[in-house]
N, CA, C and O atoms as a GROMACS GRO file, in nm:
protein
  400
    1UNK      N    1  -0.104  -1.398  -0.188
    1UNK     CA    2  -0.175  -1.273  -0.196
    1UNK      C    3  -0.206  -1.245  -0.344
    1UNK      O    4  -0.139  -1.292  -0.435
    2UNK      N    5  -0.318  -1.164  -0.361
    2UNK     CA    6  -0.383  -1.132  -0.468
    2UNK      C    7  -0.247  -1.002  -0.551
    2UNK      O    8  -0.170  -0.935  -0.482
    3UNK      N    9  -0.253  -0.998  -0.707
    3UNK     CA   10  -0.174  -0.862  -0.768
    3UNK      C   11  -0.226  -0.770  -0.696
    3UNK      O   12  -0.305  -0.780  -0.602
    4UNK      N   13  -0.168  -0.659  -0.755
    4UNK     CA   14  -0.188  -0.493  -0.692
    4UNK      C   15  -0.279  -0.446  -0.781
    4UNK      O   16  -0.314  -0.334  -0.743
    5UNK      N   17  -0.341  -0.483  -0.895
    5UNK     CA   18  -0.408  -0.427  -0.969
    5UNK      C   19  -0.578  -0.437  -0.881
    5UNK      O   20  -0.654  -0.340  -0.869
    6UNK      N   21  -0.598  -0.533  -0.845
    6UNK     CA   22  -0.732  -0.550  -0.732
    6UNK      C   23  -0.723  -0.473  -0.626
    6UNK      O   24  -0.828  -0.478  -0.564
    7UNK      N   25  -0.636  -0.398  -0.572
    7UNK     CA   26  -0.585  -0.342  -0.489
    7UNK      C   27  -0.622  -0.387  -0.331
    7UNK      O   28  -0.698  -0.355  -0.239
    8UNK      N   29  -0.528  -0.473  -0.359
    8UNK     CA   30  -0.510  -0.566  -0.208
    8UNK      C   31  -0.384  -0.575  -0.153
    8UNK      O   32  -0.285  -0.559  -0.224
    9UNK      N   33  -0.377  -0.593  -0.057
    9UNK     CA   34  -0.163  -0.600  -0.022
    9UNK      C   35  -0.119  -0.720  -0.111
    9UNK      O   36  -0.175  -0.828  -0.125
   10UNK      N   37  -0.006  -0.675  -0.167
   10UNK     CA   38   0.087  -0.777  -0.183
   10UNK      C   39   0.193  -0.788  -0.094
   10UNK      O   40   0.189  -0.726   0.012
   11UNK      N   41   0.340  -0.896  -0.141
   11UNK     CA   42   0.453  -0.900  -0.060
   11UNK      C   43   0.491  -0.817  -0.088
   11UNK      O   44   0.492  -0.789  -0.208
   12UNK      N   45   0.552  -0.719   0.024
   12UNK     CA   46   0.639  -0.621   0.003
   12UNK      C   47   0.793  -0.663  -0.004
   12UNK      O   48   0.838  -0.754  -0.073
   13UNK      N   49   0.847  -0.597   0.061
   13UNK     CA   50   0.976  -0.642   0.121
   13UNK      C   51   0.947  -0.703   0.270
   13UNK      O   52   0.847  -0.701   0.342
   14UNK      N   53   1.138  -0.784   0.294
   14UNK     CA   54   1.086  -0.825   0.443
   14UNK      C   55   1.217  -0.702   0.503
   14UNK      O   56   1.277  -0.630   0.423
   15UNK      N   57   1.238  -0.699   0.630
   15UNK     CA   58   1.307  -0.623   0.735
   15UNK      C   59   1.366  -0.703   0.850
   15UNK      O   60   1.316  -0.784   0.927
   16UNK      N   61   1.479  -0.655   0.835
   16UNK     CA   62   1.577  -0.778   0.913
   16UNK      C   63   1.547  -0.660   1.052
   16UNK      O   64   1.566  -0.539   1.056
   17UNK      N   65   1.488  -0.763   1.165
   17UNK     CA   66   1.484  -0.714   1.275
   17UNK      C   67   1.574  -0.828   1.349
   17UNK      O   68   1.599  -0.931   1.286
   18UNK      N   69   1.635  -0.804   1.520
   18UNK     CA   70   1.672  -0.831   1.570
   18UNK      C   71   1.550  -0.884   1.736
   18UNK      O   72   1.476  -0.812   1.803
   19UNK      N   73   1.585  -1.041   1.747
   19UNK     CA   74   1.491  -1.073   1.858
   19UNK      C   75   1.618  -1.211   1.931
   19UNK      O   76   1.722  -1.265   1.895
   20UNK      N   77   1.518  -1.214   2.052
   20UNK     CA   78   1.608  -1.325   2.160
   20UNK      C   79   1.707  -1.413   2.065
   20UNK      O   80   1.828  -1.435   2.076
   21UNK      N   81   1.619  -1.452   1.977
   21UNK     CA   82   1.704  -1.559   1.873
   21UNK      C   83   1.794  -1.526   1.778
   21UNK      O   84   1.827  -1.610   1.694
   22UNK      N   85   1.854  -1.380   1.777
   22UNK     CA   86   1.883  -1.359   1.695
   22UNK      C   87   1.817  -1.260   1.572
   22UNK      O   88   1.703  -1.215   1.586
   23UNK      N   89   1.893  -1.232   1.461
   23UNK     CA   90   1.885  -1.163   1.329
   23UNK      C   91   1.721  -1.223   1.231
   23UNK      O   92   1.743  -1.305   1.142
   24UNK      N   93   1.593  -1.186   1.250
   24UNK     CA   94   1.497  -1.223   1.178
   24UNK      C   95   1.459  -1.132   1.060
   24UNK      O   96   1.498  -1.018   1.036
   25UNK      N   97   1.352  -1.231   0.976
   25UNK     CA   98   1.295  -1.096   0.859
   25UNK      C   99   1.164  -1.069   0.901
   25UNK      O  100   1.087  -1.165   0.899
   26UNK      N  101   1.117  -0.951   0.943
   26UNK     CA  102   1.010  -0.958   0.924
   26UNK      C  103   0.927  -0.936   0.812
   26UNK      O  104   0.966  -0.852   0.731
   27UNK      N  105   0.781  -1.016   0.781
   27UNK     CA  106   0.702  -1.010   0.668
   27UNK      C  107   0.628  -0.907   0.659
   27UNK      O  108   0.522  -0.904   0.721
   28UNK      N  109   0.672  -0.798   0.576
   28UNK     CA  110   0.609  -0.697   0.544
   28UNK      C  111   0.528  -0.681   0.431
   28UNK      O  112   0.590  -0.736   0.341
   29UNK      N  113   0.422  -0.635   0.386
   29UNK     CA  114   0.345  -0.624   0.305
   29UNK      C  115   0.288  -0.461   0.197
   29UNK      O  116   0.283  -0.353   0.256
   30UNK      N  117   0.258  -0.468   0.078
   30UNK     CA  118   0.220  -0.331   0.069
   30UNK      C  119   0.098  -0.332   0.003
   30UNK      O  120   0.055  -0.436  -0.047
   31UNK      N  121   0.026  -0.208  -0.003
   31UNK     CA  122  -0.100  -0.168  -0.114
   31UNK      C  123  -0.064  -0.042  -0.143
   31UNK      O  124  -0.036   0.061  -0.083
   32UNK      N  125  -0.075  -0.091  -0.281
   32UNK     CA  126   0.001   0.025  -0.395
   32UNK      C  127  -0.147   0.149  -0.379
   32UNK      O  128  -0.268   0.128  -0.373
   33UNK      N  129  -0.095   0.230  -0.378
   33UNK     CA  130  -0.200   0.366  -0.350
   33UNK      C  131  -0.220   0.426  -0.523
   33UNK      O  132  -0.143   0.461  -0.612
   34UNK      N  133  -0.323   0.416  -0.513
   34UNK     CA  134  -0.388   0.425  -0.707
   34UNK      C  135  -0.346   0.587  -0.723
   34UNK      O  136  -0.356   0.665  -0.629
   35UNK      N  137  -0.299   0.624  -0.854
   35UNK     CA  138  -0.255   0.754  -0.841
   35UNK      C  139  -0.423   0.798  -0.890
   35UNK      O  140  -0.523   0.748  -0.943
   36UNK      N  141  -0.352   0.979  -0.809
   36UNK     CA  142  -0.521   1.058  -0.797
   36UNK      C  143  -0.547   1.031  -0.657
   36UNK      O  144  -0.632   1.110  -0.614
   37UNK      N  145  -0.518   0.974  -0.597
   37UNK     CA  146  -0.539   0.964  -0.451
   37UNK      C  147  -0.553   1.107  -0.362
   37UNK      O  148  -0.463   1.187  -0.388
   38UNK      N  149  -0.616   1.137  -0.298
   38UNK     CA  150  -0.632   1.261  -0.249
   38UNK      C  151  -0.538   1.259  -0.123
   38UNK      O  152  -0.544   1.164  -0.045
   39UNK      N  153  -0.433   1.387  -0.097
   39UNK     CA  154  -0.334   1.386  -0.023
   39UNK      C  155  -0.409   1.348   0.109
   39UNK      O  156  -0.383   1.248   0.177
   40UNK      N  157  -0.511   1.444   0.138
   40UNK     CA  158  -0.564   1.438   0.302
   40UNK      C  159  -0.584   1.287   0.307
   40UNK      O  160  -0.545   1.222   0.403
   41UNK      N  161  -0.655   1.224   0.189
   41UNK     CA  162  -0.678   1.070   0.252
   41UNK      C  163  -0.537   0.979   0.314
   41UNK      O  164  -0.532   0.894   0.402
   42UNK      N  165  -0.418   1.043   0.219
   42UNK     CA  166  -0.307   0.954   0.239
   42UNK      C  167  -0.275   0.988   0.364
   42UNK      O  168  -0.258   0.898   0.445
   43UNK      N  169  -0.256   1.146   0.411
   43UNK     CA  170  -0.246   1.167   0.493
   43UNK      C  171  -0.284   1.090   0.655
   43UNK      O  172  -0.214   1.051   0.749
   44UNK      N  173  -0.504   1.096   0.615
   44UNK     CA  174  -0.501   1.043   0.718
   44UNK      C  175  -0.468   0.879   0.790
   44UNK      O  176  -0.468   0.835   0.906
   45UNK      N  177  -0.436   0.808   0.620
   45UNK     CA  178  -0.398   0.663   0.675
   45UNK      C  179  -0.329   0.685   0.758
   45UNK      O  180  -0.352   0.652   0.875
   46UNK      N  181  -0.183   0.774   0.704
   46UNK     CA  182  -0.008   0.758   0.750
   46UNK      C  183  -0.035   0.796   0.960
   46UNK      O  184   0.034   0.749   1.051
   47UNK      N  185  -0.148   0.884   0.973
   47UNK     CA  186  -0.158   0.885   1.092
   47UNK      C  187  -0.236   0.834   1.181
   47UNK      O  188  -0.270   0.883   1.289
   48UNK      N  189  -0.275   0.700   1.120
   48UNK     CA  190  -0.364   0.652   1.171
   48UNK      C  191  -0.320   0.496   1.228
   48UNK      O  192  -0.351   0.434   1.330
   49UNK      N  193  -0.224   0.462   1.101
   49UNK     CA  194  -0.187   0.310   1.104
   49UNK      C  195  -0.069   0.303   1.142
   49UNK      O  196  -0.017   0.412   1.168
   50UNK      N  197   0.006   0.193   1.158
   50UNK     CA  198   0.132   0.192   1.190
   50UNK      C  199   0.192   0.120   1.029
   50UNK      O  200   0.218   0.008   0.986
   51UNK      N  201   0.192   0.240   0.985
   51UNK     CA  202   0.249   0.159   0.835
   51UNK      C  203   0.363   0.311   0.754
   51UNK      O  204   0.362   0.430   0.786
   52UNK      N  205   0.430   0.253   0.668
   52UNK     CA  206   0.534   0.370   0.640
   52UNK      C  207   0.502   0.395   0.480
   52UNK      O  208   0.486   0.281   0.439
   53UNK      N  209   0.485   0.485   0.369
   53UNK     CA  210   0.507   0.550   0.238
   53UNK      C  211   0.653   0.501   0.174
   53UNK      O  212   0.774   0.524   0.182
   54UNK      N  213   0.557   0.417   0.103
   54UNK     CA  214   0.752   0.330   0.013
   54UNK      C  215   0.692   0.370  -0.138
   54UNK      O  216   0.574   0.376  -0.171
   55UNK      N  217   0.831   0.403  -0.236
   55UNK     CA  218   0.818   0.394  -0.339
   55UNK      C  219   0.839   0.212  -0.435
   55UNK      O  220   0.932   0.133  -0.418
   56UNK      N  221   0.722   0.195  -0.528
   56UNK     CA  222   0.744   0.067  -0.627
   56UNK      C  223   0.707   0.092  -0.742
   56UNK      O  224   0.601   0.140  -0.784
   57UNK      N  225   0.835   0.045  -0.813
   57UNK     CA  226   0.805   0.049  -0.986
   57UNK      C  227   0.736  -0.076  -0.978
   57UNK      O  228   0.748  -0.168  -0.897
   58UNK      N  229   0.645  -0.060  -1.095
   58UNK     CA  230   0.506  -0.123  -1.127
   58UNK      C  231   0.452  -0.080  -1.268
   58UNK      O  232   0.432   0.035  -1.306
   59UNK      N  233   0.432  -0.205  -1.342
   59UNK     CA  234   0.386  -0.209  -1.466
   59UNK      C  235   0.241  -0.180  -1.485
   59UNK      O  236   0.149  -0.225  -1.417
   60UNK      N  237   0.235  -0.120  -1.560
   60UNK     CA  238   0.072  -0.052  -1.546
   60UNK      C  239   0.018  -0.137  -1.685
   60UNK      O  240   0.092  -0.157  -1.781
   61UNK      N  241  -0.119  -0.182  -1.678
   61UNK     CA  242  -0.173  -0.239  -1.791
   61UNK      C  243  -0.310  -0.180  -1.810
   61UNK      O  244  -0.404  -0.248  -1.771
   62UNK      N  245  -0.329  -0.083  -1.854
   62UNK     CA  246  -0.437   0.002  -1.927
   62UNK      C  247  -0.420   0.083  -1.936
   62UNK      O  248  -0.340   0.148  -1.870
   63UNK      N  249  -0.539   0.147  -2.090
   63UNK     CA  250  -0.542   0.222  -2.188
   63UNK      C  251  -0.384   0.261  -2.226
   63UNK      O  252  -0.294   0.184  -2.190
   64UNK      N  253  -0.359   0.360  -2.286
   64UNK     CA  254  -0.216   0.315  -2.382
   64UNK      C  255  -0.086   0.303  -2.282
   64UNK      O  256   0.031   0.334  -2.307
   65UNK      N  257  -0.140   0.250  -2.168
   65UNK     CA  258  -0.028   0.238  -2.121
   65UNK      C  259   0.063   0.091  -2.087
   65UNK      O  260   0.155   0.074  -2.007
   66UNK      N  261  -0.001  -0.002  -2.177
   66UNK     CA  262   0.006  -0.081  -2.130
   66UNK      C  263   0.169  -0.154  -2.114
   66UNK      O  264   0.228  -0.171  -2.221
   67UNK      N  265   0.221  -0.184  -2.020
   67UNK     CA  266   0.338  -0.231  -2.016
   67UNK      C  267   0.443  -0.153  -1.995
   67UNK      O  268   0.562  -0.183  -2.004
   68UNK      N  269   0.370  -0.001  -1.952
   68UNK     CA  270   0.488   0.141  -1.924
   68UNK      C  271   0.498   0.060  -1.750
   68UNK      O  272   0.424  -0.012  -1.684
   69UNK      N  273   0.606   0.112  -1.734
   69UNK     CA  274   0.674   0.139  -1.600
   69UNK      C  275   0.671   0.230  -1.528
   69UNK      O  276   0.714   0.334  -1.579
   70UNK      N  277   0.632   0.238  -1.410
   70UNK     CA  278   0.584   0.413  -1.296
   70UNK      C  279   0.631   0.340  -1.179
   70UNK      O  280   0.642   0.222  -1.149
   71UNK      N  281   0.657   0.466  -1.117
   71UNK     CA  282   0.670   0.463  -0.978
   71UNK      C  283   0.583   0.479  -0.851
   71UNK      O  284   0.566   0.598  -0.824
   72UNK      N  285   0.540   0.416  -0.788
   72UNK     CA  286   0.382   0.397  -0.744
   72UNK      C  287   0.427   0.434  -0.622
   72UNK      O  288   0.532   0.390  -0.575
   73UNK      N  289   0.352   0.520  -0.560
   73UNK     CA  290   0.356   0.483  -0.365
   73UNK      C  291   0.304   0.380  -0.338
   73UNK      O  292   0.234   0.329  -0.426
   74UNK      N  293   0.316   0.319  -0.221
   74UNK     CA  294   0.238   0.229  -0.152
   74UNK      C  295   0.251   0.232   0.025
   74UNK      O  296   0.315   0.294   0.110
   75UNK      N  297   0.174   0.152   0.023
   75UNK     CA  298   0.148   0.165   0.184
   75UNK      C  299   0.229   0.018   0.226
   75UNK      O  300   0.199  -0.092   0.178
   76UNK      N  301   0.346   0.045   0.334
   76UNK     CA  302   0.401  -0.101   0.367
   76UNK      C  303   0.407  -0.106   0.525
   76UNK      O  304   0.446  -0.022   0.606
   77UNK      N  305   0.346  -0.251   0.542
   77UNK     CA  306   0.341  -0.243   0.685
   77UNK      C  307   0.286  -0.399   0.701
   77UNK      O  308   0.254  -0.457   0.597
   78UNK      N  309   0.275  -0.463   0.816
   78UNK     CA  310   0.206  -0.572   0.878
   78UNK      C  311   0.111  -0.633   0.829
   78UNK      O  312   0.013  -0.563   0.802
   79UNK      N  313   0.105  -0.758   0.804
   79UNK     CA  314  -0.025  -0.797   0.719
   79UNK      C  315  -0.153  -0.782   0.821
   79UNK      O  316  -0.266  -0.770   0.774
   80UNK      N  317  -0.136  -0.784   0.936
   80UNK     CA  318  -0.234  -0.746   1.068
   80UNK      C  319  -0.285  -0.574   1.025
   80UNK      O  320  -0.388  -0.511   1.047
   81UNK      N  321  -0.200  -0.552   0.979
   81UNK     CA  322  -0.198  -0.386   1.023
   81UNK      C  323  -0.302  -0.382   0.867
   81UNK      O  324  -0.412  -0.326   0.862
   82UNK      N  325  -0.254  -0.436   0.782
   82UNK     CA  326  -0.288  -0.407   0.638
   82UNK      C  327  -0.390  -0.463   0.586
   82UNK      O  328  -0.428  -0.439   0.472
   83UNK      N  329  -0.454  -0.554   0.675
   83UNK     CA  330  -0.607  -0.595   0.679
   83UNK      C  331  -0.675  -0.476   0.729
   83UNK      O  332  -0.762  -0.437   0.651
   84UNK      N  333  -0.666  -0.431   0.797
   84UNK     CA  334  -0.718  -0.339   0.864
   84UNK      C  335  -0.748  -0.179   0.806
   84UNK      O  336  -0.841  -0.100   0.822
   85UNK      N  337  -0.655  -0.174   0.750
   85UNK     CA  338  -0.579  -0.048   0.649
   85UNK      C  339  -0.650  -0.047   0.537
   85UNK      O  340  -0.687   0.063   0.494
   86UNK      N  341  -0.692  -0.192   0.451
   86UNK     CA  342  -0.716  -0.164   0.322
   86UNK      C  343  -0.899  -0.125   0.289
   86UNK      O  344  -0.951  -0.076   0.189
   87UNK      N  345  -0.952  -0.166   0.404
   87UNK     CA  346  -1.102  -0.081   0.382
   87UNK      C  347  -1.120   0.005   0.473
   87UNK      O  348  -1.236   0.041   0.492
   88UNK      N  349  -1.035   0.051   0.536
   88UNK     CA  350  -1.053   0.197   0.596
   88UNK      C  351  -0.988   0.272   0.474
   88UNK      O  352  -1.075   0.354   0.445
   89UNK      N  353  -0.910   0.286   0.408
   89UNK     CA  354  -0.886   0.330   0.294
   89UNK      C  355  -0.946   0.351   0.162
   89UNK      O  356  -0.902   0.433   0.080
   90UNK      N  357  -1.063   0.264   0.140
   90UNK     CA  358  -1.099   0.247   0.045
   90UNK      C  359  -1.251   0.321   0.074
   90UNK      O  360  -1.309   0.401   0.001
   91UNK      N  361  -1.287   0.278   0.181
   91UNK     CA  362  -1.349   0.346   0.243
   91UNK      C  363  -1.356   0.514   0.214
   91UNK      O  364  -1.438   0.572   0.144
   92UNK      N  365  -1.245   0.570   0.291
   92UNK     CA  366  -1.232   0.713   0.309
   92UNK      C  367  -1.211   0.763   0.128
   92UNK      O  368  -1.249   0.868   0.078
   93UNK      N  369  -1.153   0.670   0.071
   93UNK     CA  370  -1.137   0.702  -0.120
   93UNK      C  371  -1.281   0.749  -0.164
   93UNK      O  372  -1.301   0.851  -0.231
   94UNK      N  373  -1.425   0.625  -0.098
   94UNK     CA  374  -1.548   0.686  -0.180
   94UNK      C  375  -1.610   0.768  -0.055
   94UNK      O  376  -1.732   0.772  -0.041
   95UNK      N  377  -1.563   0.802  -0.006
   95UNK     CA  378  -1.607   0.893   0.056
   95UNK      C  379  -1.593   0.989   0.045
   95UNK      O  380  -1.684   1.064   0.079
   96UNK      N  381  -1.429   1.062  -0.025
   96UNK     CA  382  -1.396   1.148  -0.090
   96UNK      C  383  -1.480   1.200  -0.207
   96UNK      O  384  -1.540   1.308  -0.202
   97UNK      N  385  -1.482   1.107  -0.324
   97UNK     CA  386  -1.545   1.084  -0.415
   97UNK      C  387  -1.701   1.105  -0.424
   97UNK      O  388  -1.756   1.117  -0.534
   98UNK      N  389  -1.754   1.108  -0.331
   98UNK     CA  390  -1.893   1.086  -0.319
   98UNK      C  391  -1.927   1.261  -0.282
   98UNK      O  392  -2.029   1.320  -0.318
   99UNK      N  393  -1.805   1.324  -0.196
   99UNK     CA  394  -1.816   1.436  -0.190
   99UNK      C  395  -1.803   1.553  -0.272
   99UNK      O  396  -1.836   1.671  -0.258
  100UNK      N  397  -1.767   1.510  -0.331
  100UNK     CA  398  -1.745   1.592  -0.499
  100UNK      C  399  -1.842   1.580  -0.590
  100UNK      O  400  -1.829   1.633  -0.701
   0.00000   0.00000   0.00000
């Protein structure tokens, strides 16, 4: 997967689920949500997708910030789910934007 700076999913964490075989991980994925994000948009992902609001520290590289450390939301969930997620999102972002 592509960095978070293109804003595409990366690896998230995985999640130890339980199936016939036993103790598995599942492969979870995230897209870091760019701060300035408009709540209603986040909003309407969180009720739209099957994906959960995780916090990630993340090195930021522009203007004087380069190499500071923040705490980013992101969106973590299914790479199925998160194909799906990342241009309906980006989407509803210039759409916001366009309304202003």
């Amino acid at each position: 997967m592509q960095d978070e700076s293109s804003g595409v999913p990366v690896q998230g964490a995985g999640k130890e689920i339980t199936g016939e075989k036993g103790p598995e991980i599942e492969q979870l994925f995230d897209l870091i949500i760019p701060p300035g994000t408009p709540q209603s948009v986040i909003s309407d992902v969180t009720r739209r997708f099957d994906i959960e609001i995780v916090e990630r520290k993340e090195r930021l590289h522009f203007a004087n910030m380069d190499g500071d450390e923040r705490i980013l939301l992101a969106f973590r969930g299914k790479i199925e789910v998160m194909k799906e997620l990342e241009p309906y999102f980006f989407a509803k972002v210039k759409e916001f934007i366009d309304r202003v």
